[in-house]
C-alpha positions, -999 to +999 in steps of 0.1 A: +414-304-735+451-292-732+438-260-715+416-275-691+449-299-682+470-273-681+443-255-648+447-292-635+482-292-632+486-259-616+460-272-587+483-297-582+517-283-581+527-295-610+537-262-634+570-262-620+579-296-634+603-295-665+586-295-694+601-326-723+588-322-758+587-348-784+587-341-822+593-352-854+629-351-868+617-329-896+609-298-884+607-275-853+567-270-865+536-297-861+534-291-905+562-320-919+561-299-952+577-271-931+611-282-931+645-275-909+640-248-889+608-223-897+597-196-880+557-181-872+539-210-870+516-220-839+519-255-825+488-273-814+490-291-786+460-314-781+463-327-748+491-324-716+506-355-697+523-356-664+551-386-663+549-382-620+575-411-614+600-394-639+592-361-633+582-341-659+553-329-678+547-335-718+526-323-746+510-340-770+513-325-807+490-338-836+485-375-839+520-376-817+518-414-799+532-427-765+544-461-750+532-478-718+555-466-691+577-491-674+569-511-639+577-495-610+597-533-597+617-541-629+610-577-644+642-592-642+637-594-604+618-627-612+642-641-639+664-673-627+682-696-642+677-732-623+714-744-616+709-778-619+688-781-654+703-743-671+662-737-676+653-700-674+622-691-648+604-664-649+603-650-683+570-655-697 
């Protein structure tokens, strides 16, 4: 799957984007019982996003998990506070 993204980025321009990795704070390598810094060992990656907005391109390693991205208007454009009763509007 990574491969195949990897042919879809290029189509679309996007192998020059910077590249961000996210890993574990054990080791460098995808094994956690390879501590601090090891060398020769292969990384898997399993599958290649494209953050478009931020501009930049990440792999995914192993069971590696993401977070929803945030709006493109932030949320606190609809938060008030009503002068006369101090009520908050708009949070929820």
């Amino acid at each position: 799957e990574a491969e195949q993204k990897i042919e879809q980025f290029t189509r679309n321009g996007w192998d020059k984007m910077p590249i961000c990795m996210a890993k574990t704070q054990y080791s460098f390598s995808a094994d956690p019982a390879l501590k601090n810094a090891p060398e020769g060992f292969d990384l898997p990656i399993r599958d290649i996003r494209a953050s478009l907005g931020a501009g930049f391109v990440y792999p995914l390693c192993g069971a590696m998990q993401t977070l929803p991205g945030l709006p493109t208007r932030p949320c606190f454009y609809d938060i008030d506070i009503d002068a006369e009763t101090g009520d908050i509007l708009g949070l929820f």
